[in-house]
C-alpha positions as CSV (number, residue, x, y, z in Angstrom):
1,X,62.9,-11.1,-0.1
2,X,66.5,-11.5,-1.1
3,X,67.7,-11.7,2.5
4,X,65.2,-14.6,3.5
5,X,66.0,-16.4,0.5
6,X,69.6,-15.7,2.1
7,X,69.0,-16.8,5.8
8,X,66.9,-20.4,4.1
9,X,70.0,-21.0,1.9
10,X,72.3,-20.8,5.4
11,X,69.9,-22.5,7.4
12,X,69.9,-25.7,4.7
13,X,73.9,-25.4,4.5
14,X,74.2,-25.0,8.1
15,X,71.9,-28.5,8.5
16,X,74.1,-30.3,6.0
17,X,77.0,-29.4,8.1
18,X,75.6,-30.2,11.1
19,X,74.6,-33.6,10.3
20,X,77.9,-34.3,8.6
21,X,79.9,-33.0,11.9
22,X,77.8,-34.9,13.6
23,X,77.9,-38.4,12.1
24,X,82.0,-37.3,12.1
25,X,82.1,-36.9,15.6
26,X,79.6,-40.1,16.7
27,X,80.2,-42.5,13.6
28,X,76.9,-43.3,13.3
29,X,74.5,-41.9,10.1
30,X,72.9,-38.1,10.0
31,X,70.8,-36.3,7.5
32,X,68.9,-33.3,7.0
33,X,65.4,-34.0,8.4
34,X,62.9,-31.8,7.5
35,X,62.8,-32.9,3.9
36,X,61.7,-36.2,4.8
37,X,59.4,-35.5,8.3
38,X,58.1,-32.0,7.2
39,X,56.3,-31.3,10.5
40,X,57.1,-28.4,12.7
41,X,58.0,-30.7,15.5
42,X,60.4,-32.6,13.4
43,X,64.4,-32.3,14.1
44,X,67.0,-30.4,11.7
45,X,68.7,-33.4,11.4
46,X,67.5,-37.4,11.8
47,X,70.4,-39.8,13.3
48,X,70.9,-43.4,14.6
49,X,70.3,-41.3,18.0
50,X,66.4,-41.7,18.0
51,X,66.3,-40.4,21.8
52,X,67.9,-36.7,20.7
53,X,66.1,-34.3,19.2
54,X,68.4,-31.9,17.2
55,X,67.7,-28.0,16.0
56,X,70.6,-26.6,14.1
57,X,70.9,-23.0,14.6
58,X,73.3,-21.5,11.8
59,X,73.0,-17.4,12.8
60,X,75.1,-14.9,14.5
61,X,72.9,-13.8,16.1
62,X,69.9,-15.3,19.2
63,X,69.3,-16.7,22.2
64,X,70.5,-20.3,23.2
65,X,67.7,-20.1,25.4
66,X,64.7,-19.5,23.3
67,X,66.3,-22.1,21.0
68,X,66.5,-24.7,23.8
69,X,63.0,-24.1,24.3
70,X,61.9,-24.7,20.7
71,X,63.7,-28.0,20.8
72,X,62.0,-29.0,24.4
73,X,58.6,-28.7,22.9
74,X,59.5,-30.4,19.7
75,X,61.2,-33.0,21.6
76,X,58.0,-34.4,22.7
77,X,60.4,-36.8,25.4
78,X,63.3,-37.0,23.4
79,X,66.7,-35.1,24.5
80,X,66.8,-31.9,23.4
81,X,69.2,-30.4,22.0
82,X,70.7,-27.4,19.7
83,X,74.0,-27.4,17.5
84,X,75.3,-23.4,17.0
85,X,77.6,-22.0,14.7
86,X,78.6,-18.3,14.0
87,X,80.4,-17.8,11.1
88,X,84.4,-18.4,10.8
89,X,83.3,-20.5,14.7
90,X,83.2,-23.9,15.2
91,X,80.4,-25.8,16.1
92,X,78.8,-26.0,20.0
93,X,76.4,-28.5,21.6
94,X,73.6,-26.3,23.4
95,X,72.2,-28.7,26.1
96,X,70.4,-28.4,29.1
97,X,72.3,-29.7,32.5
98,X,69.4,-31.9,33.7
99,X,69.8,-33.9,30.3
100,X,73.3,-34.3,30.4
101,X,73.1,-37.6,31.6
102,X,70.7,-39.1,29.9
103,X,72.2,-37.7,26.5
104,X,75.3,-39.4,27.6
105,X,74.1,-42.6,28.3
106,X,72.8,-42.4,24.9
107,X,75.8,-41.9,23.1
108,X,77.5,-44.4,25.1
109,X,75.3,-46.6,24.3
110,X,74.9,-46.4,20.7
111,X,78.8,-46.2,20.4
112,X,78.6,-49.7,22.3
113,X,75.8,-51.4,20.0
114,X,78.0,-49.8,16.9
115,X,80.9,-52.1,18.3
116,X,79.1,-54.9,19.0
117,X,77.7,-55.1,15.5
118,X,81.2,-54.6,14.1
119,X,82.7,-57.2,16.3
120,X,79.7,-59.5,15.0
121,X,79.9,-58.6,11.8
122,X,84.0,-59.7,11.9
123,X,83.0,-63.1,13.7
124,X,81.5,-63.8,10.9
125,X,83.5,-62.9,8.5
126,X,86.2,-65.1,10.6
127,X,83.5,-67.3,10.8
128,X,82.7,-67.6,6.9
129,X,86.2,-67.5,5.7
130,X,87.5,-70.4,8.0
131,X,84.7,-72.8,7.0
132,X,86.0,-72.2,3.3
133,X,89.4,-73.1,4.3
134,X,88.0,-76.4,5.8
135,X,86.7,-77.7,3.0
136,X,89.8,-76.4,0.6
């Protein structure tokens, strides 16, 4: 009993830290998921990515492939995909080749709306602080 209690505790750390690295690495926002979705289908962690589907994997142990698998048939469309860490190991992206470019454009092109919105979100500022000035 101990050990599963073990392996749940390491499988809830290893989804913080996933989600954390991930929002890092992609500036955009990342949270444990299956707190809020529940379902066996949902993803380890929920992002501004809604096309990727993410299983965190947090063992020493398995088989990227049977792992992949999982995250296919939970994907239900979405890009699949696993994050992996061993112990004292940095984290890797498991994805299949055929959805590399789709999970790329992705990225890409939440990265651009992200700037966009900032660049907006300046303008406006610009915007609202120059009209003050006007009437000063």
């Amino acid at each position: 009993m101990a050990k599963k209690l073990n392996s749940r505790a390491k499988g809830k750390s290893g989804e913080l830290q996933a989600a954390k690295i991930w929002s890092k690495t992609f500036n955009v926002s990342a949270r444990r998921g299956c707190q809020f979705s529940g379902g066996p289908e949902s993803p380890d962690i929920v992002t501004d990515h809604k096309e990727i589907h993410i299983e965190v994997k947090r063992t020493e142990r398995g088989n990227p492939y049977n792992w992949i698998a999982q995250a296919v048939v939970d994907a239900r469309g979405k890009i699949p995909c696993v994050l992996h860490r061993r112990n004292n190991q940095g984290w890797l992206l498991i994805l299949r080749l055929e959805d590399a470019p789709r999970f790329a454009k992705t990225i890409t092109e939440q990265g651009q709306k992200l700037v966009d919105e900032n660049i907006s979100i300046e303008i406006q500022t610009e915007d609202t602080d120059s009209s003050g000035d006007e009437d000063a």
